[in-house]
C-alpha positions in Angstrom: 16.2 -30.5 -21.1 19.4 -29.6 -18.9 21.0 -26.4 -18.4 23.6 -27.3 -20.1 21.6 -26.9 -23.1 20.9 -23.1 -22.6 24.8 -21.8 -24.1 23.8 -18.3 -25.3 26.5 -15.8 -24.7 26.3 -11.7 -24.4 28.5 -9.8 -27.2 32.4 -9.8 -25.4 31.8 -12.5 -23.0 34.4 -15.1 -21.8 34.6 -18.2 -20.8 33.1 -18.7 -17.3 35.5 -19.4 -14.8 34.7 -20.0 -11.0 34.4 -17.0 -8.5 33.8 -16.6 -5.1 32.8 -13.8 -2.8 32.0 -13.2 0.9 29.5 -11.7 0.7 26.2 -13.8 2.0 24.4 -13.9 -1.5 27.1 -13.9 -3.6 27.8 -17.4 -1.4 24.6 -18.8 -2.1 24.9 -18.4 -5.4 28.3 -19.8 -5.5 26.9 -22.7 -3.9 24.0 -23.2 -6.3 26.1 -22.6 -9.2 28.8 -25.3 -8.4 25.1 -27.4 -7.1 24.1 -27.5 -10.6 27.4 -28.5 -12.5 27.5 -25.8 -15.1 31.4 -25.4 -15.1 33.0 -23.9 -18.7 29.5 -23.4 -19.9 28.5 -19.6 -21.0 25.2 -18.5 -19.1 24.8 -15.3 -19.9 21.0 -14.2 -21.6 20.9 -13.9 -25.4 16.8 -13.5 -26.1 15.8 -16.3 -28.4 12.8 -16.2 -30.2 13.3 -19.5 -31.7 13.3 -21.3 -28.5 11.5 -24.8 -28.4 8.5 -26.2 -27.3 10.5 -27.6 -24.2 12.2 -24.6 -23.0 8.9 -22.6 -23.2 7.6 -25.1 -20.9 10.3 -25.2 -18.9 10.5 -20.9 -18.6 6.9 -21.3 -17.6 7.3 -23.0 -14.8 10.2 -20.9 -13.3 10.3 -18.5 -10.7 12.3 -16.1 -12.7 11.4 -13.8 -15.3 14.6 -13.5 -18.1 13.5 -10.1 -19.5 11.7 -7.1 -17.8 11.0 -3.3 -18.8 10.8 -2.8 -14.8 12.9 0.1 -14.0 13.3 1.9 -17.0 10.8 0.5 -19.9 13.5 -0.9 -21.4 13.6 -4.7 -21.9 16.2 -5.8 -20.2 17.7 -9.0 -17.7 17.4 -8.0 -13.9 20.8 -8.2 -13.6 21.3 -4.8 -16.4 18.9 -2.8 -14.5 20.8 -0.6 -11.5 18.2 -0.9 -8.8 16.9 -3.4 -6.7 13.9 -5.9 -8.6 12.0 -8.8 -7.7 9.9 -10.5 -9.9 7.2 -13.1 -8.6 6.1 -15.5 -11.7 2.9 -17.5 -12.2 4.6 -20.7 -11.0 5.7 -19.2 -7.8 2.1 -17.8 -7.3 0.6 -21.3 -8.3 3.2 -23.0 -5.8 2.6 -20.7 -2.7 -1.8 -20.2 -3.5 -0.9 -16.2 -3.8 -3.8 -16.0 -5.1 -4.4 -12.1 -3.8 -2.0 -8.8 -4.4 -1.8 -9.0 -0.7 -0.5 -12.8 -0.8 1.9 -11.6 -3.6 3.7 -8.5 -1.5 3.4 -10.7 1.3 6.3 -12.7 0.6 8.0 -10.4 -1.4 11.6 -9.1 -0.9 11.8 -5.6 1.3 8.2 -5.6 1.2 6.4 -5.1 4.7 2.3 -4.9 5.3 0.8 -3.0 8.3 -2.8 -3.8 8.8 -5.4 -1.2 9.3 -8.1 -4.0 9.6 -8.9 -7.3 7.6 -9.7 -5.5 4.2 -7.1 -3.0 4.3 -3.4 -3.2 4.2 -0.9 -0.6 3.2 2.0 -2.0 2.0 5.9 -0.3 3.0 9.4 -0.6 1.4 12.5 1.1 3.0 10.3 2.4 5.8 8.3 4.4 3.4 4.9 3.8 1.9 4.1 2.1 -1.6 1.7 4.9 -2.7 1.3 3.9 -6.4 -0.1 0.0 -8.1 0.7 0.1 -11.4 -1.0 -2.3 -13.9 0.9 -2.6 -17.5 2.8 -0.1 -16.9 0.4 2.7 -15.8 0.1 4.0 -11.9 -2.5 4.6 -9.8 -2.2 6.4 -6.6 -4.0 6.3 -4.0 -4.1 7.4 -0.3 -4.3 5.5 2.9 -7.2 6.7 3.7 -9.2 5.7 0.9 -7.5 2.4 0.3 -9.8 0.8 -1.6 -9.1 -2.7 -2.4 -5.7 -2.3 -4.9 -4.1 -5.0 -2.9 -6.7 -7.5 -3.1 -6.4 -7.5 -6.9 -6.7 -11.2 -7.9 -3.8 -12.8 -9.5 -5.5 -15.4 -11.6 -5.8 -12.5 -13.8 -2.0 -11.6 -14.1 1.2 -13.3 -15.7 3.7 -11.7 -13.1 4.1 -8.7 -10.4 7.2 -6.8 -10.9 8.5 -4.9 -7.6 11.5 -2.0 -7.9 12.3 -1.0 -4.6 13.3 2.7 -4.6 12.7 5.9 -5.7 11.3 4.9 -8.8 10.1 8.6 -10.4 11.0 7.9 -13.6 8.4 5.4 -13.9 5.6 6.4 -11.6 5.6 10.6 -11.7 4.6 11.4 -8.2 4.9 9.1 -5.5 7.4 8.4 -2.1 10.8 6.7 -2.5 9.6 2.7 -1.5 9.0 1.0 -4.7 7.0 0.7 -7.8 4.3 -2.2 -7.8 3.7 -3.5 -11.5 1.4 -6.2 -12.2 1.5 -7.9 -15.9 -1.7 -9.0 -17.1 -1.9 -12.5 -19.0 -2.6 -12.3 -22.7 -4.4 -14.8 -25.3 -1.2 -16.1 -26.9 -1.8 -19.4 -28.0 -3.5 -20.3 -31.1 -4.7 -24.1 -30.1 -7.8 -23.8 -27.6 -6.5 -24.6 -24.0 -6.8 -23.2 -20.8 -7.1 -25.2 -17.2 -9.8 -25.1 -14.5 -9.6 -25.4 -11.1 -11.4 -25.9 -7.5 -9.9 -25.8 -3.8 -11.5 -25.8 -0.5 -9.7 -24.9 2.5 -9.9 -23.5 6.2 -13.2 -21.6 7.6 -14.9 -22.9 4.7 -13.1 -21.4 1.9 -14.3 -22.4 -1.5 -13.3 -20.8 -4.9 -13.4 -21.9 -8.1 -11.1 -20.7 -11.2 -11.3 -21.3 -15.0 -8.8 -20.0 -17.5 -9.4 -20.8 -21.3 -7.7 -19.7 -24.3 -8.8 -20.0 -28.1 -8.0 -18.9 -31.3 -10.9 -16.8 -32.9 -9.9 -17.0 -36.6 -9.1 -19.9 -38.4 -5.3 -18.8 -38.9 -4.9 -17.9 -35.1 -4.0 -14.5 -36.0 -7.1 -13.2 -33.6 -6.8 -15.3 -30.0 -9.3 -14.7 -27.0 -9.0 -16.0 -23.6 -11.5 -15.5 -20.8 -10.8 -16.1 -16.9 -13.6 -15.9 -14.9 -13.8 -17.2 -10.9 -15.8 -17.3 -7.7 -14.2 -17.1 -4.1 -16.6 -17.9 -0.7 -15.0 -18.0 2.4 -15.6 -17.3 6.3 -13.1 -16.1 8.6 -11.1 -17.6 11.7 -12.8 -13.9 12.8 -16.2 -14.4 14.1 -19.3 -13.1 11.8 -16.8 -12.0 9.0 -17.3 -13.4 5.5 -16.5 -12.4 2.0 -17.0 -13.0 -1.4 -15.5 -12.2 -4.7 -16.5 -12.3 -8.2 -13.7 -12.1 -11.4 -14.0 -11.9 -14.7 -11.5 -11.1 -17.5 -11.8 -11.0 -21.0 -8.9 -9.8 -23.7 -8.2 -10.5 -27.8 -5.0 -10.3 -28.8 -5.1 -9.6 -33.0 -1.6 -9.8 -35.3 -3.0 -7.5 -37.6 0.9 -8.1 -39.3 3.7 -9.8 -38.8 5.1 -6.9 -36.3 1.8 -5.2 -35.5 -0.6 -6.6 -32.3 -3.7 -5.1 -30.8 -5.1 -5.9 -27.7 -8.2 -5.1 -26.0 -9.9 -6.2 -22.7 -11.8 -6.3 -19.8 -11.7 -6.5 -16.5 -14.8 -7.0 -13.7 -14.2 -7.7 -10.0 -16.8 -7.5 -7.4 -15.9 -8.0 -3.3 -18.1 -8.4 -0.4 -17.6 -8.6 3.0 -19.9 -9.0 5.7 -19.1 -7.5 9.3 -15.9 -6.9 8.6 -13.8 -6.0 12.2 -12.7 -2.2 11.4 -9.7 -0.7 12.9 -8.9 -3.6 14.9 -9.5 -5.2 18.5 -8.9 -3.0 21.9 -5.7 -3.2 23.1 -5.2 -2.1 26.6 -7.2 -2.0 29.9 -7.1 1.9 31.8 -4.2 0.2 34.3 -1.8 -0.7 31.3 -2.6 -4.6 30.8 -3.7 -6.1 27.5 -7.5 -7.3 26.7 -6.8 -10.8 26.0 -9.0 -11.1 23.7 -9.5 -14.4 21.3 -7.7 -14.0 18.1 -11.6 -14.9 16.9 -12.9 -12.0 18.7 -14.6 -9.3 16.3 -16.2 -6.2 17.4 -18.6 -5.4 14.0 -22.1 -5.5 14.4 -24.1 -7.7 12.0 -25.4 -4.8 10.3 -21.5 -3.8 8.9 -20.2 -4.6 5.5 -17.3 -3.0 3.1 -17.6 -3.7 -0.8 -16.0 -3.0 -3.7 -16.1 -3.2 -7.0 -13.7 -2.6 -10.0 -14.5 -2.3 -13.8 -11.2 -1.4 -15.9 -11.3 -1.4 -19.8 -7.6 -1.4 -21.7 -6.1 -1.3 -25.1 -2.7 -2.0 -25.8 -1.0 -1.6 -29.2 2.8 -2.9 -30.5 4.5 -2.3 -33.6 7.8 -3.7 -34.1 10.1 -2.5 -36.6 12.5 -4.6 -38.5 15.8 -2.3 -36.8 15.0 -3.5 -33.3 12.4 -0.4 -32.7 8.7 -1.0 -31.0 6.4 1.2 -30.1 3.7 0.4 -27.6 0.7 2.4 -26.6 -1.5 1.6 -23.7 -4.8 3.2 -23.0 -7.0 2.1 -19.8 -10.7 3.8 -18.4 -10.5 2.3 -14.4 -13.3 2.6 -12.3 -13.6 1.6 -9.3 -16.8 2.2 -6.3 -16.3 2.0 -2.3 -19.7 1.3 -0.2 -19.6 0.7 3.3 -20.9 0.9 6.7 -19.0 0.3 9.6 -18.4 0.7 13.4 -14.7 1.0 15.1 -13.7 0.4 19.2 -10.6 2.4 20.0 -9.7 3.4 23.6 -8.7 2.3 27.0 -11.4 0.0 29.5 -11.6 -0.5 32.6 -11.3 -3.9 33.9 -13.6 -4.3 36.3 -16.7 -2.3 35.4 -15.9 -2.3 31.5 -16.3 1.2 31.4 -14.1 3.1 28.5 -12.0 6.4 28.1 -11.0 7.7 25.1 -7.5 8.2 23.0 -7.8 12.1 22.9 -7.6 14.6 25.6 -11.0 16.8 26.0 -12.5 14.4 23.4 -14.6 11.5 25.5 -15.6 9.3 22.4 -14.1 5.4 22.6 -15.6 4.3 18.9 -17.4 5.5 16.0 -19.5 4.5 13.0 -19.2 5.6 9.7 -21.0 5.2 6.5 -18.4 5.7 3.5 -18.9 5.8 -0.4 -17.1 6.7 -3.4 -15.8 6.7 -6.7 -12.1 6.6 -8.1 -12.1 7.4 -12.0 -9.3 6.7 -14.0 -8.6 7.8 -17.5 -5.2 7.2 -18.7 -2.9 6.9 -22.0 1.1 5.8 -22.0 3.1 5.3 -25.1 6.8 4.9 -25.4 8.9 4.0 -27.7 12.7 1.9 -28.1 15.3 0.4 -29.7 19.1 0.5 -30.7 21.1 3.4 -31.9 24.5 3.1 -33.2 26.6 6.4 -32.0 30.7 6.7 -32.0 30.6 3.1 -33.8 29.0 1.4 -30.7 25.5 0.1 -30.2 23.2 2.1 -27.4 19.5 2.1 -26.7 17.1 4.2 -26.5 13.7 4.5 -24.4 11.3 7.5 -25.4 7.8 8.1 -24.1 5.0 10.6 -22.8 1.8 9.9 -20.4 -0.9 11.3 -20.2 -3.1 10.7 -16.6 -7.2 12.1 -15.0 -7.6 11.0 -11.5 -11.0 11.6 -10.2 -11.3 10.6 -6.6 -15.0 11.7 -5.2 -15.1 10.7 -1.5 -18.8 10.8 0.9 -18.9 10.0 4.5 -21.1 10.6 7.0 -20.6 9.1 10.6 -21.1 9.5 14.6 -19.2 9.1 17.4 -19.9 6.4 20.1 -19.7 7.1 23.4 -19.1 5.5 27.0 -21.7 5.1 27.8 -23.7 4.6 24.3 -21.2 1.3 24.1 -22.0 0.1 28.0 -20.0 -2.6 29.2 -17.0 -3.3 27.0 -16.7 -6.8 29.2 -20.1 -8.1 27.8 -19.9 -6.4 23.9 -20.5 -8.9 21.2 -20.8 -6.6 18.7 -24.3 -5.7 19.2 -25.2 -2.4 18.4 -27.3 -0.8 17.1 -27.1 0.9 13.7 -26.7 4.8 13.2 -29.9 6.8 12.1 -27.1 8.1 9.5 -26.9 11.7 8.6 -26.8 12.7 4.3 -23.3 11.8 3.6 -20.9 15.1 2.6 -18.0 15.0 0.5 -14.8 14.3 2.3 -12.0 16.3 2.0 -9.4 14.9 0.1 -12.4 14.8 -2.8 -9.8 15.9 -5.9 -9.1 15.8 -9.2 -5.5 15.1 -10.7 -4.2 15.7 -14.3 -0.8 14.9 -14.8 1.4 15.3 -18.2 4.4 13.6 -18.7 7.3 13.3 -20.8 10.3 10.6 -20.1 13.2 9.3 -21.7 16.1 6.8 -20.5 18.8 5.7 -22.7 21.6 3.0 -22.3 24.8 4.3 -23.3 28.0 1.3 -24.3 31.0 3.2 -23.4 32.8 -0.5 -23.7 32.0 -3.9 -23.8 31.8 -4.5 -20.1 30.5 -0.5 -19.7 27.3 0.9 -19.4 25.4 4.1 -18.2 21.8 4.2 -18.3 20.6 8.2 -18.2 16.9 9.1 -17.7 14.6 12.0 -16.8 10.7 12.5 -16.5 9.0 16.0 -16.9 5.9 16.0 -14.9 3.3 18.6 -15.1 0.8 17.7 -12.2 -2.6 19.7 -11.1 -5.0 19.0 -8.6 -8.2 20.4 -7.8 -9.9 19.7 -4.5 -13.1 20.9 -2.8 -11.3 24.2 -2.1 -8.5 25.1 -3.9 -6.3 24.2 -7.0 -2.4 23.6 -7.5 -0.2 23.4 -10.2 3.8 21.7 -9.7 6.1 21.4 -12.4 9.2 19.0 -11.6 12.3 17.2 -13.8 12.5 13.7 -12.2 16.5 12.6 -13.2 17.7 9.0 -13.1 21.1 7.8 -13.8 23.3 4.1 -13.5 26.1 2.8 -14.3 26.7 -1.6 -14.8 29.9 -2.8 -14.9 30.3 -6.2 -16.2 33.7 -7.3 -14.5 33.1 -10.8 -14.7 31.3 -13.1 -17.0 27.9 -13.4 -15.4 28.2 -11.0 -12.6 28.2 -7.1 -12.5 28.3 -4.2 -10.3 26.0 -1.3 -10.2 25.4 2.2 -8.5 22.6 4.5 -9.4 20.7 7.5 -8.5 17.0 7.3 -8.6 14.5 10.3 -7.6 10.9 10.8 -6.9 8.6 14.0 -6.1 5.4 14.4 -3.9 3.7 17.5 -3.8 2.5 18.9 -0.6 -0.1 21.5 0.7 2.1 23.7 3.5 2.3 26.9 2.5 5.3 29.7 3.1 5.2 33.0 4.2 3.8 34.4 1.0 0.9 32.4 0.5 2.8 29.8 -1.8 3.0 26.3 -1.4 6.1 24.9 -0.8 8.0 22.7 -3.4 7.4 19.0 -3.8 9.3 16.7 -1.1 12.3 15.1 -3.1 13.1 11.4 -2.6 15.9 10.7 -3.7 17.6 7.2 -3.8 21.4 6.1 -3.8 22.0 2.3 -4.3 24.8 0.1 -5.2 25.3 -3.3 -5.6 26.4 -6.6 -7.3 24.4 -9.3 -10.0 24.4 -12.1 -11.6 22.5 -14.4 -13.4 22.9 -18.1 -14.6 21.8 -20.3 -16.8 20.0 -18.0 -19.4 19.1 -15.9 -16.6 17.0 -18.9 -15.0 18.7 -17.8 -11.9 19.1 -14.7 -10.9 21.6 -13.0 -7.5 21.8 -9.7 -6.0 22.8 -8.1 -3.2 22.9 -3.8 -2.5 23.2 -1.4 -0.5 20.9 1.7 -0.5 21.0 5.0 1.4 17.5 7.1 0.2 16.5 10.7 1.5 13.8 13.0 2.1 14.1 16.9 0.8 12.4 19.7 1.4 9.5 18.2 4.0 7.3 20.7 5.6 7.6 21.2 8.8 5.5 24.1 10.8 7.5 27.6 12.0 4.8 27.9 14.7 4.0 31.3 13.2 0.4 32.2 11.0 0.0 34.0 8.1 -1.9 37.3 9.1 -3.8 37.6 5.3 -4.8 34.1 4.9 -4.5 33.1 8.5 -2.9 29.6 7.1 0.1 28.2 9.2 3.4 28.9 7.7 5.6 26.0 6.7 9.4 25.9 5.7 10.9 23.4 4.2 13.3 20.3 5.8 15.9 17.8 5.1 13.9 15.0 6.5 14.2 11.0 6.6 16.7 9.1 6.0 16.6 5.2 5.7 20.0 3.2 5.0 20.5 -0.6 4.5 21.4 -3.4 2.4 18.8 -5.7 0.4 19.9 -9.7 -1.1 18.0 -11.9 -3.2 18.3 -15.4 -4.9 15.9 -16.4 -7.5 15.0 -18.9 -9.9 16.0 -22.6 -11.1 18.6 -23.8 -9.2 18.4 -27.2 -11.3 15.5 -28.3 -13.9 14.1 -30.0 -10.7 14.3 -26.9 -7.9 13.3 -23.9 -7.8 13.9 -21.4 -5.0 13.7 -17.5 -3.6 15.4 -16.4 -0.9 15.7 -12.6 -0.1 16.4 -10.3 3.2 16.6 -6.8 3.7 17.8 -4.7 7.1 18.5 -1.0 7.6 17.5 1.6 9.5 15.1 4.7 9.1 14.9 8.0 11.2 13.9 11.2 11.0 15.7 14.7 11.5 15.8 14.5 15.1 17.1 11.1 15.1 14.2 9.2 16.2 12.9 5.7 14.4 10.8 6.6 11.8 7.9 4.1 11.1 8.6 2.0 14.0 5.8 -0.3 13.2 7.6 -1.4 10.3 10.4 -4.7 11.3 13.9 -3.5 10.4 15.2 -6.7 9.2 13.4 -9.3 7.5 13.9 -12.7 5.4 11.8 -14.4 3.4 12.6 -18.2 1.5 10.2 -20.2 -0.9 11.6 -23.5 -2.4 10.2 -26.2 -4.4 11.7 -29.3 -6.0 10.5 -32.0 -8.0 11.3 -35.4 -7.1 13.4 -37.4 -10.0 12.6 -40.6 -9.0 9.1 -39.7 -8.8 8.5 -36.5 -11.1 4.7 -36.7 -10.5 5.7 -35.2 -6.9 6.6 -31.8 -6.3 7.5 -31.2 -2.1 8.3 -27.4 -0.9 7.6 -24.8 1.7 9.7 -21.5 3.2 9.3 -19.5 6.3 8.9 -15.8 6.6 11.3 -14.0 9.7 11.1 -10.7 10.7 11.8 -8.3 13.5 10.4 -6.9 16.4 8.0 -4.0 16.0 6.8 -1.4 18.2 4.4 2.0 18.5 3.9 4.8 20.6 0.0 5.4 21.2 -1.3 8.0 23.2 -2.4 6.8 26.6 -6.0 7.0 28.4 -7.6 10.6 27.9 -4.5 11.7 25.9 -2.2 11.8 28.5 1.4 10.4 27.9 2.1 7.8 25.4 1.6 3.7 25.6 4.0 1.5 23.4 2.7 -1.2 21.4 4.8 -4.3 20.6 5.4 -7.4 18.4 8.2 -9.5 18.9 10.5 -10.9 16.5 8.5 -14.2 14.7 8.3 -16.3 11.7 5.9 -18.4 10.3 6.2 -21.4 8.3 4.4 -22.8 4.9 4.1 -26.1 3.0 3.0 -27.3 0.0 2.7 -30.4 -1.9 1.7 -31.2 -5.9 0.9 -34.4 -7.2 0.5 -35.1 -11.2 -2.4 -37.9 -11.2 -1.7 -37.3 -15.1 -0.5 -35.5 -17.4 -3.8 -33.2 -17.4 -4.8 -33.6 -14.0 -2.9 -32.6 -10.8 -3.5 -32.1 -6.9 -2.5 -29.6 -4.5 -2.3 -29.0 -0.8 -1.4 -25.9 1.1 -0.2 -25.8 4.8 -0.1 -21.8 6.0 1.4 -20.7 9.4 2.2 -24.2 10.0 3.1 -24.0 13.7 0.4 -21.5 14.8 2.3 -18.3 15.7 0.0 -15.7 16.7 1.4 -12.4 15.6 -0.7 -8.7 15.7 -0.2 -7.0 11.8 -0.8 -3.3 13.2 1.2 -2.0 16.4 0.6 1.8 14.8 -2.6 2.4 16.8 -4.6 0.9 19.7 -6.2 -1.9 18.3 -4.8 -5.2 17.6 -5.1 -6.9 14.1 -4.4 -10.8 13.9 -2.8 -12.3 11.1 -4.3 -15.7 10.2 -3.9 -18.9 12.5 -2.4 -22.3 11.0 -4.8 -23.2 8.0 -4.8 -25.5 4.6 -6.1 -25.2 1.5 -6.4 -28.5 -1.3 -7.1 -27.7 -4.9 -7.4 -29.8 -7.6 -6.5 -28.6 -11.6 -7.4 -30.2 -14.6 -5.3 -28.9 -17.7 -6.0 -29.5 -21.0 
């Protein structure tokens, strides 16, 4: 199949003609466009249903995704949806061995990771952090903190992961203005038993094994079932460290009609780690060099260990109607458990005698340990429905749904602080210490319980044939109740675009996108102050090409922080509780591109970069650990003369970083830096036949060593040049 094959054509469109812009991605996709010889062809998406065999195959092994309900629930091309989207697809995932959540937002557009330690990273967009993971369409939040394990969701379990970068409030409720994270799980949709298995070993003895299998479960193939189940065992380029993980996933997909399916699963993952480095390396010697330590260096004790584990149970219900309508309904019971014990070094050494001094003024402790459990409950239920409407004899769409959300989060922690000389010389630690004689745990203080109603709607409005405003709002009741206290915010959440389709496949966007957080300052009577208000203005160009295979953008975003707390300096005399008035706050500014997709049948490719600034009210960089400018390209391409071969690779840039610590014994502050790097992948995939292929992985290929955390004073590594091959039989 060729693209010339894919001539679908939106209501009103023309004849493609050529067109050429400055800007940098509107060039690249110039370039590709003429690359690929589609000249007088229309390109525009038309959803098929009816699409063959070949093209279903072919889809499947894109990096693009036509149709999305990212954004605004609505299913729509990327290119009608007024914000910023990427999409990563199975293929891309298979090609680049993203086999975590972490991998995934990685190499994702606007996306940047600061490293607390090797099992947790919180992820930032814009300069702000990505506070909510939503699966199917339903958030959960969580806070730094407690960050237990969201990122290192496994993706043999999902189809896609859809980012919006943004304020995206309309979607999530609560939640700062950086981006929604939606992963799609994968679905038993054949009705011939299939599936694939595979096994791949790789650096510091990594092993891990993956089977995938779907089958019908009635003899009509109305009921389907498909099972993915896996193993993962590896070690660390960090001494002592090792983990494992355990996945299983189970879902039946029933047509109980022609336009009605039900679907229920299962989902089971279980991760171990085994003297897992907390917090990072020591940084600094008391007269302001750096401890040059081995990137191999680790400063847990044998006795340490962080696991997790993750049971979520989901239903999912469509009804199509024979106007264009569906209704979907998604219900899901999430629980997930945190045990851990583990031991941190932070503060300055000396030298010479190895002795250490602490971070904090009038506080002489260099390290702790702490033994941490919990529990995050999740009980949640979404339905929404849409569809056409015909209004002022044009055709408009409409999105309508309410949510329904129980957060339990119960936190325990019990710990002790390590002293001087409790540690002894830091010169000759190897991690051996001893283990605490812990105290009984307590609860923790951000132990709470969150109820949230919602109500949204969003509607796409054709004024004209190259016209259209997309309106939206969410009505959020939210409650919390912590260890101490209750609160109850009430907030309208608006959202509102307009796409101009002033070419045949290319339009121009601007919207306004908001988000709410609620916050615990209190004013001078008592009450708390209103929710912080992000709010998000963006504007930019699309396009998309053959069938939406291919997909350009490039924007231009300016978001904002409202109403932030900040501290009068005076105190309440009848509750004694600081009093807080409210702030314009940060504001981060900047422009965003990305290519992706099938640049022929035989290449595929992504290519994104963001840059823009972020600072707060007295002008200052905000988030400093976080690069400003970044670029990110994947490509693959199958050889024609020998289609059994796939080559490809990318690199990942960014820009320096740098934070202020506070220096020995509190006094004055120390800056931490990164320079500017990049670090370069490749892959290769050989088709032995038709059923069996090979695959081999080359990460970080010329060994930059790079530190992932410049926000305190430890250092955390990202990983040295390593491989992975894997081998997939298919059947």
């Amino acid at each position: 199949m060729s693209f010339s094959d894919l001539r679908v054509r939106k209501p009103g469109s023309a004849p493609q003609r050529a067109l050429r812009l400055s800007l940098l991605a509107v060039m690249v996709a110039s370039g590709i466009a003429q690359a690929a010889e589609t000249t007088n062809t229309e390109q525009t998406l038309n959803v098929d249903a009816s699409a063959n065999a070949d093209q279903q195959q072919q889809a499947a092994q894109d990096y693009s995704v036509p149709v999305t309900r990212a954004g605004t629930k609505m299913a729509l091309t990327a290119r009608d949806i007024p914000q910023s989207v990427s999409i990563v697809s199975k293929q891309r995932m298979q090609d680049q061995q993203l086999q975590s959540l972490n991998d995934v937002l990685k190499n994702t557009t606007g996306i940047h990771g600061v490293s607390s330690d090797m099992d947790r990273t919180n992820y930032y967009s814009r300069g702000f952090l990505i506070d909510n993971y939503m699966v199917d369409g339903i958030p959960t939040a969580f806070a730094s903190r407690w960050n237990l394990g969201d990122a290192q969701s496994d993706m043999a379990l999902y189809e896609r992961v859809e980012v919006v970068r943004g304020a995206t409030g309309l979607l999530t409720g609560p939640g700062n203005p950086s981006a929604s994270i939606n992963m799609v799980r994968k679905h038993a949709d054949s009705k011939e038993f299939t599936g694939d298995v595979s096994a791949s070993y790789g650096s510091w003895n990594k092993q891990r094994y993956v089977a995938d299998l779907s089958a019908p479960l009635s003899p009509e193939g109305n009921v389907r079932g498909r099972l993915v189940a896996g193993y993962e065992d590896k070690n660390s380029f960090i001494e002592r460290y090792g983990a494992d993980k355990k996945f299983v996933y189970g879902v039946v997909d029933a047509d109980l009609t022609d336009s009605t399916k039900l679907s229920v699963g299962y989902e089971f993952t279980q991760v171990n780690t085994d003297s897992p480095m907390w917090s990072g390396s020591p940084r600094w010697y008391t007269d302001g060099s750096q401890i040059k330590a081995r990137r191999g260096y680790n400063t847990a004790p044998d006795w340490a260990y962080n696991n997790k584990e993750n049971k979520k149970v989901f239903v999912n219900l469509q009804q199509n109607f024979d106007n264009g309508w569906n209704i979907t309904l998604n219900g899901t019971h999430n629980e997930m458990f945190l045990d851990s014990k583990q031991l941190y070094i932070d503060g300055f050494f000396d030298k010479t005698t190895g002795a250490g001094s602490s971070s904090y003024a009038g506080y002489p402790v260099i390290g702790g340990t702490g033994y941490n459990t919990g529990k995050r409950k999740v009980d949640a239920v979404d339905a929404f429905a849409s569809g056409p409407y015909e209004l002022l004899g044009r055709q408009h769409e409409l999105m309508i749904g309410v949510n329904y959300s129980r957060q339990d989060n119960k936190y325990y922690s019990s710990w002790e602080n390590i002293s001087s000389a409790e540690l002894g010389n830091f010169n000759n630690y190897n991690g051996d210490f001893p283990e605490s004689n812990w105290d009984p745990r307590e609860p923790a203080s951000d132990t709470q319980l969150v109820r949230q109603k919602s109500a949204y709607l969003a509607t796409r409005i054709s004024l004209a044939d190259p016209l259209h405003v997309i309106l939206g709002a969410r009505y959020t009741n939210w409650n919390r109740q912590t260890l101490s206290e209750e609160m109850e915010k009430n907030n309208i959440t608006p959202y509102g675009g307009v796409i101009w389709d002033f070419y045949d496949n290319w339009s121009a966007y601007a919207s306004y996108t908001s988000v709410f957080q609620p916050q615990d300052y209190q004013d001078a009577s008592g009450g708390f102050l209103a929710p912080v208000i992000g709010k998000n203005y963006e504007a930019g160009v699309k396009s998309d090409w053959f069938n939406s295979r291919l997909t350009t953008s490039i924007s231009v975003f300016r978001t904002e922080l409202d109403n932030v707390g900040e501290a009068t300096g005076e105190t309440n005399p009848e509750t004694g509780n600081a009093i807080y008035v409210g702030k314009s706050g940060v504001v981060s500014r900047g422009v965003e591109f990305e290519v992706n997709g099938a640049v022929t049948d035989n290449w595929q490719m992504t290519f994104g970069g963001t840059s823009y600034v972020a600072e707060d009210r007295e002008g200052e960089n905000y988030n400093s650990q976080l690069p400003r400018t970044s670029f990110n390209l994947f490509t693959s391409y199958r050889l024609p003369m020998l289609d059994q071969l796939t080559l490809g690779g990318g690199v990942t840039w960014q820009s320096k970083t740098y934070g202020d610590i506070g220096g020995p014994d509190g006094e004055g502050t120390w800056r931490a830096r990164q320079g500017s790097y990049s670090v370069v992948d490749l892959f290769a995939r050989y088709d032995v036949t038709k059923n069996v292929s090979l695959q081999a992985n080359i990460n970080n290929l010329f060994d930059k060593e790079y530190d992932t955390n410049v926000s305190n004073g430890g250092i955390v590594y990202g990983d040295p040049r390593n491989f992975s091959v894997s081998a997939t039989y298919r059947f």
